[in-house]
ZATORVO-771974 format. One record per residue (C-alpha): x, y, z. Coordinates in steps of 0.05 Angstrom, whole numbers, padded with zeros to 5 digits, always signed. Layout:
REM ZATORVO-771974
XYZ ...
***
This chain:
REM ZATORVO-771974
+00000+00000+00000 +00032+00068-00021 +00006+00122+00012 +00060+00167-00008 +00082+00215-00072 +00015+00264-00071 +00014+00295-00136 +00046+00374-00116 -00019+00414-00119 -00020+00480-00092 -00062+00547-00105 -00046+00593-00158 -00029+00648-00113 +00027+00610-00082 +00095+00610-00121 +00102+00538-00160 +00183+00527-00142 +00176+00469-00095 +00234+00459-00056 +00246+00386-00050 +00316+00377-00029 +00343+00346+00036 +00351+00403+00062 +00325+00475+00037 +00337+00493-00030 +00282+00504-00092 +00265+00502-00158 +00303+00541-00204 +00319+00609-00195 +00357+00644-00138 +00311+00624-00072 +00280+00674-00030 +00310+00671+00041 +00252+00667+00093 +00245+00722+00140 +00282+00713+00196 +00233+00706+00256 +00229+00676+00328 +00184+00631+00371 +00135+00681+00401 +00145+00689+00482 +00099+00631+00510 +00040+00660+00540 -00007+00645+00607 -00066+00626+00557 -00082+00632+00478 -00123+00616+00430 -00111+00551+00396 -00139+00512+00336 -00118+00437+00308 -00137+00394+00255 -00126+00324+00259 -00156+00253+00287 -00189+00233+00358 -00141+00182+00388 -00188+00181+00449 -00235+00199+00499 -00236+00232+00569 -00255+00288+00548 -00229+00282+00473 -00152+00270+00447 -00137+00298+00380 -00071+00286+00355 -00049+00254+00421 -00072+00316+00454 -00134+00322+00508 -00179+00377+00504 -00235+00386+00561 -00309+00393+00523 -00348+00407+00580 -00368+00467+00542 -00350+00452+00472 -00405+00449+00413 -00406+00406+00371 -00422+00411+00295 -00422+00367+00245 -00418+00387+00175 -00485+00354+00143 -00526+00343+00202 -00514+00404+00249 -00508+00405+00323 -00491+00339+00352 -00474+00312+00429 -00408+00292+00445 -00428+00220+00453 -00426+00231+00367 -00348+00234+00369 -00321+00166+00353 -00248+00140+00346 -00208+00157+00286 -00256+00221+00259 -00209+00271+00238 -00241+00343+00266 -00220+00420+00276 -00224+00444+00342 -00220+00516+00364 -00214+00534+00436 -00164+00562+00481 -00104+00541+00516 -00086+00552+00593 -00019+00535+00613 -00012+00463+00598 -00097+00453+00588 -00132+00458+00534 -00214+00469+00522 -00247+00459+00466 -00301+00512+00447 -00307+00482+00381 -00310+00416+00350 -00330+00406+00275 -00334+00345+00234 -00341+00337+00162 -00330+00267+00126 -00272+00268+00076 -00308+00215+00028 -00383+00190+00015 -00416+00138-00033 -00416+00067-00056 -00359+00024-00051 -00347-00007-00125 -00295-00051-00109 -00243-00074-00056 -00166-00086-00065 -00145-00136-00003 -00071-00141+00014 -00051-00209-00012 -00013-00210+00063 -00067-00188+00109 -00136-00187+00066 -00165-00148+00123 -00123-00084+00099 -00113-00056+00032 -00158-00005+00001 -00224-00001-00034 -00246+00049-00089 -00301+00092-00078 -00323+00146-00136 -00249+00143-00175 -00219+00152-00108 -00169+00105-00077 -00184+00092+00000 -00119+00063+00039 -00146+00016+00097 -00081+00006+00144 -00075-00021+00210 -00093+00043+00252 -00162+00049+00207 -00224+00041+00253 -00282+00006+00220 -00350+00027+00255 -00394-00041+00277 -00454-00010+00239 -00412-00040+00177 -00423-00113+00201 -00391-00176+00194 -00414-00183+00123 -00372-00242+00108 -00382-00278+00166 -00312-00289+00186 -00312-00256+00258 -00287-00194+00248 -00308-00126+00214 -00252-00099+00163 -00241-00089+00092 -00275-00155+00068 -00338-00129+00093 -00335-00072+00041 -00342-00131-00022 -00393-00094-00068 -00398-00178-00085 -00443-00189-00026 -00488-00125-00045 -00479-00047-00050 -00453-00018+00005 -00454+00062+00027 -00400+00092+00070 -00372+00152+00103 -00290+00160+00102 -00251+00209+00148 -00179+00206+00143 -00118+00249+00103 -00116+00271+00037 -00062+00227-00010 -00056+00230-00091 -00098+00169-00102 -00151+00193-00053 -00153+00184+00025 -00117+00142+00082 -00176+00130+00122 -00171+00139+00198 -00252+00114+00197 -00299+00073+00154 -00370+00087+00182 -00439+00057+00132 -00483+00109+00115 -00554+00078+00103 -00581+00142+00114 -00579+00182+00049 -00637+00204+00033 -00628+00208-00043 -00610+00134-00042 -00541+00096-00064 -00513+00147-00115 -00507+00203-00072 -00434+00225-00067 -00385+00272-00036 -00316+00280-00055 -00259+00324-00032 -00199+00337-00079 -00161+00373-00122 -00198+00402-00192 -00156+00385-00255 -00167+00385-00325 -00215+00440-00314 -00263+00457-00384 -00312+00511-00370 -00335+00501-00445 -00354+00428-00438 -00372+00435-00362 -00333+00383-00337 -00267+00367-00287 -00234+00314-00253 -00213+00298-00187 -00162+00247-00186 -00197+00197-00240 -00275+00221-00227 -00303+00265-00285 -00349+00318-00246 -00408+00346-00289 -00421+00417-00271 -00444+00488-00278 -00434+00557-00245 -00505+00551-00212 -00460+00493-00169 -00410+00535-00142 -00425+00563-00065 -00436+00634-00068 -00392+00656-00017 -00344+00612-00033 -00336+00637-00103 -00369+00707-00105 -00345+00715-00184 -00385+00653-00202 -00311+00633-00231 -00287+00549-00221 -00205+00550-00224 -00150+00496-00243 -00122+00470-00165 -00167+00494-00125 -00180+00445-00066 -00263+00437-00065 -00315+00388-00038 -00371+00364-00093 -00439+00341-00073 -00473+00303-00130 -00498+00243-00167 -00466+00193-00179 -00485+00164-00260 -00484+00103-00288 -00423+00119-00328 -00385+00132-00264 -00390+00217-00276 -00406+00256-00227 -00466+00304-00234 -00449+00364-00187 -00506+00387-00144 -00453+00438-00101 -00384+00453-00104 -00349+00488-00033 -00284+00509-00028 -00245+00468+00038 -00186+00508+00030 -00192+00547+00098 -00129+00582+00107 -00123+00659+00085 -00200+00660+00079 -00203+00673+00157 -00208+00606+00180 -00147+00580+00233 -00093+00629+00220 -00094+00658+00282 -00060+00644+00352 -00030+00574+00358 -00049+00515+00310 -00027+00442+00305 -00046+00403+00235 -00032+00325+00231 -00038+00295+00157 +00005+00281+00092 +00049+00338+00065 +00034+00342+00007 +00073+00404-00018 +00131+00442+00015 +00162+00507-00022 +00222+00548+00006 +00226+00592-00060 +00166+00636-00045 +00166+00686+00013 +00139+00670+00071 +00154+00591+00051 +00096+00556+00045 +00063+00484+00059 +00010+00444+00035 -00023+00389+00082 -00099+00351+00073 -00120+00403+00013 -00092+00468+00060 -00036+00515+00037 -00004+00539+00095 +00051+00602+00092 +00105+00581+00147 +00163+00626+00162 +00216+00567+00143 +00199+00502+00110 +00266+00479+00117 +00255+00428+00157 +00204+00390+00116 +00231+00402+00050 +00248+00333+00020 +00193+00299+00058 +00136+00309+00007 +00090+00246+00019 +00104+00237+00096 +00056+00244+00147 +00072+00293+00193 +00045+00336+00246 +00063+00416+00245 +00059+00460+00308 +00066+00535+00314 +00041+00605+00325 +00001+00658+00274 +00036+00720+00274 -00004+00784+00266 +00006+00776+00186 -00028+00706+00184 +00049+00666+00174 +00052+00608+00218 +00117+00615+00265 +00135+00540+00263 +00155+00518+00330 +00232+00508+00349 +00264+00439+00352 +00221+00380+00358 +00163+00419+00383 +00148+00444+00316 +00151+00399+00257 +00147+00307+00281 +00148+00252+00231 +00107+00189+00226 +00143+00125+00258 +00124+00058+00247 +00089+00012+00291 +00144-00036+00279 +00132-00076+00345 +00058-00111+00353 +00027-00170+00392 -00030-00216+00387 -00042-00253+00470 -00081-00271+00516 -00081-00228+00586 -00041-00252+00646 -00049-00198+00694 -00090-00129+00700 -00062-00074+00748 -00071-00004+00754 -00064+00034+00690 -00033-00019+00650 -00042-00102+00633 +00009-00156+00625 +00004-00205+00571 +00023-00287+00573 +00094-00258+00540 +00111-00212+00591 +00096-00152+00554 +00068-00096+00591 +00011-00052+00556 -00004+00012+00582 -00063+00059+00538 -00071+00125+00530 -00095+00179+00504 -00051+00175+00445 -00075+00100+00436 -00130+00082+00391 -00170+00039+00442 -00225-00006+00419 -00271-00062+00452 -00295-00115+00398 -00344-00136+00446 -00390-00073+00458 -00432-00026+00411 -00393+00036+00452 -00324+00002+00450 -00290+00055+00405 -00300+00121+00452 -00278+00096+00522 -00231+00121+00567 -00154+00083+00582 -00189+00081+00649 -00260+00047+00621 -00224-00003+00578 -00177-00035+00632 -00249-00038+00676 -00271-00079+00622 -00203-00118+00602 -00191-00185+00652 -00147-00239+00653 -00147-00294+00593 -00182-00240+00547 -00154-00239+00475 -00123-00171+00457 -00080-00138+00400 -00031-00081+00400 +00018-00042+00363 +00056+00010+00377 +00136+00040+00371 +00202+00022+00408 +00222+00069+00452 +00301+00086+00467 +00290+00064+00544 +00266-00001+00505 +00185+00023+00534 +00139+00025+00475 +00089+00071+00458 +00022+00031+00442 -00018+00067+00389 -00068+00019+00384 -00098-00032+00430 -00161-00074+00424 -00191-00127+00457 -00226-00180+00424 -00269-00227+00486 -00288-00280+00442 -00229-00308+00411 -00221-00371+00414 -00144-00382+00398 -00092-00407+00449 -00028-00384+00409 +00004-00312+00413 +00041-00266+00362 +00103-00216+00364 +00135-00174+00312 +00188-00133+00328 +00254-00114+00319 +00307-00167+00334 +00351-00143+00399 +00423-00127+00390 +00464-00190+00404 +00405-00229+00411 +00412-00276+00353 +00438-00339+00360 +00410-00405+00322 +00358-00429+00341 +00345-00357+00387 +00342-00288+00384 +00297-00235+00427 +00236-00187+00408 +00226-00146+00462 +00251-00182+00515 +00209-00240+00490 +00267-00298+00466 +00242-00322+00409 +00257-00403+00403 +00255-00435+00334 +00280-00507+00359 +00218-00540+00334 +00205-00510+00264 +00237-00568+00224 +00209-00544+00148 +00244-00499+00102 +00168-00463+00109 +00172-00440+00175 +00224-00395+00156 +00204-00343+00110 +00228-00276+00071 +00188-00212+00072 +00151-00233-00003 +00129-00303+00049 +00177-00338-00001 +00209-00402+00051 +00277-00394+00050 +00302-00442+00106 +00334-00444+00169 +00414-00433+00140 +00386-00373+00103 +00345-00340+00156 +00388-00325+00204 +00450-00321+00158 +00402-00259+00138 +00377-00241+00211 +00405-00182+00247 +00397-00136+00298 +00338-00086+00279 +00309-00128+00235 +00237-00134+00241 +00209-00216+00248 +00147-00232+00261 +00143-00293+00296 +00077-00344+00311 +00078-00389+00366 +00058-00463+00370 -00021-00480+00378 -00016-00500+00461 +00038-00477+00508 +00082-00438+00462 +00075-00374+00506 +00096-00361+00566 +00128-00305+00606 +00197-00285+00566 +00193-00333+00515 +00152-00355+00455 +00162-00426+00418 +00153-00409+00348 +00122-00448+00299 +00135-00404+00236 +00177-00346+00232 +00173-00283+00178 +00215-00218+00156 +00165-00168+00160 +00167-00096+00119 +00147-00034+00147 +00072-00034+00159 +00055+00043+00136 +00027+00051+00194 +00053+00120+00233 +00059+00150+00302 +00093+00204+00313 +00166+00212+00311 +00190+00257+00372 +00259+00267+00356 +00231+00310+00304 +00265+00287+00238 +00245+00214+00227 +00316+00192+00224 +00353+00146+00275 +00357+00082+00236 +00413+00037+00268 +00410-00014+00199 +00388+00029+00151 +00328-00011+00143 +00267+00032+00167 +00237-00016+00212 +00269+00002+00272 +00214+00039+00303 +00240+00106+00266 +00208+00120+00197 +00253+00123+00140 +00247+00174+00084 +00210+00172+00023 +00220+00217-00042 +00191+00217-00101 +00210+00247-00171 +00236+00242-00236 +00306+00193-00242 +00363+00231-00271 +00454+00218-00268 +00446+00138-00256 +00506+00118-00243 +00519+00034-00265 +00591+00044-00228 +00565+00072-00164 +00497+00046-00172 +00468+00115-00152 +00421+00155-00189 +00394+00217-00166 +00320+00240-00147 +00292+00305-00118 +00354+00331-00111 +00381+00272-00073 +00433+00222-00092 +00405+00155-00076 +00455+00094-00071 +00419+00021-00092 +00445-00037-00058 +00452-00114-00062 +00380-00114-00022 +00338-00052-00046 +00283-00081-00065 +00246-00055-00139 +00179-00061-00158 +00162-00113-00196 +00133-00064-00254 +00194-00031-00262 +00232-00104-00278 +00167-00115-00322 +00184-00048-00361 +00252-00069-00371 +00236-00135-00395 +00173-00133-00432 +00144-00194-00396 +00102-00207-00331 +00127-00223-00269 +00067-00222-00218 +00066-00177-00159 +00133-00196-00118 +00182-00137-00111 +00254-00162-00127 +00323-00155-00096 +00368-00123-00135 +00430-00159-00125 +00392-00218-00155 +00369-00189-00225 +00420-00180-00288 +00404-00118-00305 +00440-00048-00291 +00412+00003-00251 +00404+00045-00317 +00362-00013-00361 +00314-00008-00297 +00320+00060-00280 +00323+00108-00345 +00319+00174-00350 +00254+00214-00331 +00226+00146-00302 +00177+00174-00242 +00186+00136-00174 +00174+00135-00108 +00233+00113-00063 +00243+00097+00006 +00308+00114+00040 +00346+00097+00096 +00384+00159+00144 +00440+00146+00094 +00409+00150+00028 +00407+00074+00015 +00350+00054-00033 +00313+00010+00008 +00245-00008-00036 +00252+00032-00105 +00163+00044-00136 +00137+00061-00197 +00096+00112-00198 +00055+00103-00260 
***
């Protein structure tokens, strides 16, 4: 699942030099330096405004965050004032309220889904067909492992659990609500919710997105790959007082869908907010995928979930187009957001690189101890959920453990930690489950490998008993034996290990009965070290998220096996891994879906990388090529 590479759309008043370098720089031309500015004095209380996703309850957490709504209204876009009880888990919503000292209230929450209308058809992961991503109205939905599915979507499929599968247009049309981030193929959901409420039945849509291809004459444009129909009697009156529809403009249609897949507009409303009076004022926080960064224009500017933001130095994100990120800083009086100094002010995704599947041992105050050992505390940064009640995705860290008791069957994921503590960004607990084996990925500890052991988390991991070439397997699940797996294994390296059916989990150790090399899983906390870097092998899957840039490839180098993209030099190794399309391209034949190690294909760099070939790469801290996408 890509998530990344959002095509680089920003408003027409905004310079068009993007500046995607490592590290400052911008298109051509001499760049602009950015007024030189500092952190404005903190202050006893402030006004405050975010945009981003409830992580939990008690009052409400957005973006980790807790904001008391003992006075707060709430609003939601098509369907007015609303309770707080309306709030779920994963809704991404703008608050406005006002900050004192370290608390925060909430005078203001809004909500507005991000995507509406019939599912058409579902992708599954071939690796875990309960993620993916689904296409709704020429829009690409990405389903990861922090996306909360809402029990009014039901088990559709009968298989005990409520996730992508359900969504099989196969088994009957089905109408949903999406909230989540904007991305070029559509959205990252943070929630799938049904919608059997529309009153103008199963073709209704909303769509958010970038208008392209705009042509007034035939009354038509596209967002992404959806053709919308319209006229100027569409277009919101305030919103566009000169009854005039622009190329890049960032808008939300309400229409029809047809039965050729158009869309006939009903209204069209501008969503982006900023410079139109909306949240540039006092101190803001936005969490989504950067989609844009320029450092050529003056102030800089950013562009995040359809929102063009001027920054007084972009610096910092500049090269990490296509990350998910979460920027913190103060207005000044000219609307240019101050971005906060050091970490404070600009943190990267990290992925959940460590995760477990067990039974409870123990339940104490503020935290529960699994069969393994492993001690789970939630938050109010963790996406809580309990499969076994109608209210199980709004409660309290404090409400959940009420309900959590020993032998219950739970999941969780979350990042390493430096003090070897991990952060737990999402925990659920599933009562009914029937199975007696347990489940850890992680990264392997340093000097922990030793045929037949090595140690996740504290966990040792014992492969004695796996006797087939089948229990040991790459990251494409391809069995490459004992010899080979931990010839291969090393510290950092992320395994994901499955124990034996009875007794193969216990406290500090797990009995495996099939181990794995496991990828990073896309799925993103927050980094705080602020730059997403810290990689010990290079490999991204660490707990720290690598890089990713996208471009066009230019200077490959068959001697050096480098080539160069946004203004970075990228080194390919012996085991970046390239997309299986790109070896296709080369070669003029299939090859199925597998990506492919370098070091084991005979061709040069330059037969699989020319010239002006677009890709999306993902880098380690030192510019190693670790999975090389086309993005075509």
């Amino acid at each position: 699942m890509n998530i990344s590479g959002p095509k680089l759309r920003i408003g027409a008043a905004v310079a068009a030099a993007l500046g995607l370098a490592a590290c400052g720089g911008g298109g051509g031309g001499t760049a602009t330096q950015p007024p030189t500015s500092s952190n404005p004095p903190p202050a006893t209380s402030a006004k405050v405004s975010a945009s981003g996703v409830i992580t939990g309850f008690g009052s409400v957490y957005v973006n980790g965050v807790r904001y008391d709504t003992s006075a707060a209204e709430i609003e939601f876009e098509d369907e007015g004032r609303k309770t707080e009880d309306a709030l779920r888990l994963g809704m991404k919503v703008k608050i406005e309220g006002e900050r004192n000292g370290n608390d925060r209230r909430a005078d203001r929450i809004r909500y507005d889904d991000d995507l509406e209308g019939p599912v058409s058809a579902i992708q599954p992961d071939p690796a875990n067909p309960g993620l993916g991503s689904f296409t709704l109205a020429g829009q690409e939905v990405t389903v990861d492992d922090n996306t909360v599915f809402d029990d009014g979507i039901g088990d559709n499929n009968g298989d005990g659990s409520i996730d992508l599968l359900d969504l099989d247009p196969a088994g009957g049309s089905i109408v949903v609500e999406v909230s989540g981030f904007q991305t070029d193929a559509g959205i990252l959901a943070t929630r799938v919710e049904r919608d059997d409420d529309q009153a103008g039945g199963d073709d209704d849509v909303e769509v958010k997105g970038y208008v392209t291809d705009l042509d007034p004459a035939a009354g038509t444009f596209l967002i992404r790959d959806l053709t919308v129909a319209w006229t100027a009697d569409d277009l919101d009156g305030e919103d566009f007082p000169d009854g005039t529809l622009t190329e890049d403009v960032f808008v939300e249609v309400e229409g029809t869908l047809l039965a050729d897949g158009t869309l006939e507009a009903d209204s069209i409303e501008r969503e982006d907010d900023f410079g139109r009076g909306d949240g540039d004022e006092g101190e803001f926080e936005i969490e989504g995928i950067l989609e844009a960064v320029d450092t050529a224009s003056s102030p800089n500017t950013i562009t995040i979930d359809g929102n063009t933001i001027p920054v007084n130095d972009a610096s910092r994100l500049a090269g990490h187009v296509g990350a998910r990120v979460e920027v913190e800083g103060t207005f000044d009086a000219d609307g240019v957001l101050i971005l906060d100094d050091g970490d404070d002010g600009v943190k990267f995704e990290r992925e959940n690189s460590v995760r477990t599947e067990d039974r409870v041992e123990t339940v104490g105050t503020g935290s529960f101890v699994t069969r393994l050992g492993l001690e789970i505390t939630p938050t109010g940064a963790s996406r809580i959920e309990d499969d076994d009640a109608d209210d199980g995705d709004r409660l309290t860290p404090e409400a959940f453990l009420a309900r959590v008791s020993a032998g219950d069957y739970v999941e969780a994921r979350g990042y390493p930690e430096s003090d070897g503590t991990v952060t737990w960004m999402r925990i659920e607990r599933d009562g009914d489950e029937d199975d007696q084996d347990c489940e850890l990925r992680g990264p392997a500890a340093d000097g922990s490998v030793d045929d037949p052991f090595f140690v996740i988390q504290g966990v040792t991991i014992d492969t004695a008993q796996i006797t087939s070439a089948g229990g040991f397997r790459d990251e494409n699940d391809v069995a490459i034996g004992r010899d080979e797996f931990f010839a291969r294994l090393a510290a950092g390296d992320v395994v994901e290990a499955d124990s034996i059916d009875n007794g193969g989990c216990s406290d500090g150790l797990l009995i495996a009965e099939e181990v794995e090399f496991e990828r990073d899983d896309g799925v993103a906390g927050n980094d705080d070290d602020g730059m997403g870097g810290g990689n010990d092998d290079g490999n991204g899957d660490d707990g720290a998220a690598a890089d990713e840039v996208g471009g066009t490839v230019s200077n490959v180098d068959d001697v050096e096996n480098t080539f160069v993209v946004a203004g970075r030099t990228v080194v390919v190794t012996a085991d970046t891994l390239i997309d299986a399309s790109i070896v296709e391209a080369a070669r003029g034949e299939e090859l199925g879906d597998a990506d492919l190690r370098f070091g084991d294909l005979p061709e040069s760099l330059s037969e699989l990388l020319p010239d002006g070939l677009q890709v999306t790469v993902r880098v380690d801290a030192n510019d190693n090529a670790i999975l090389i996408e086309d993005q075509n």
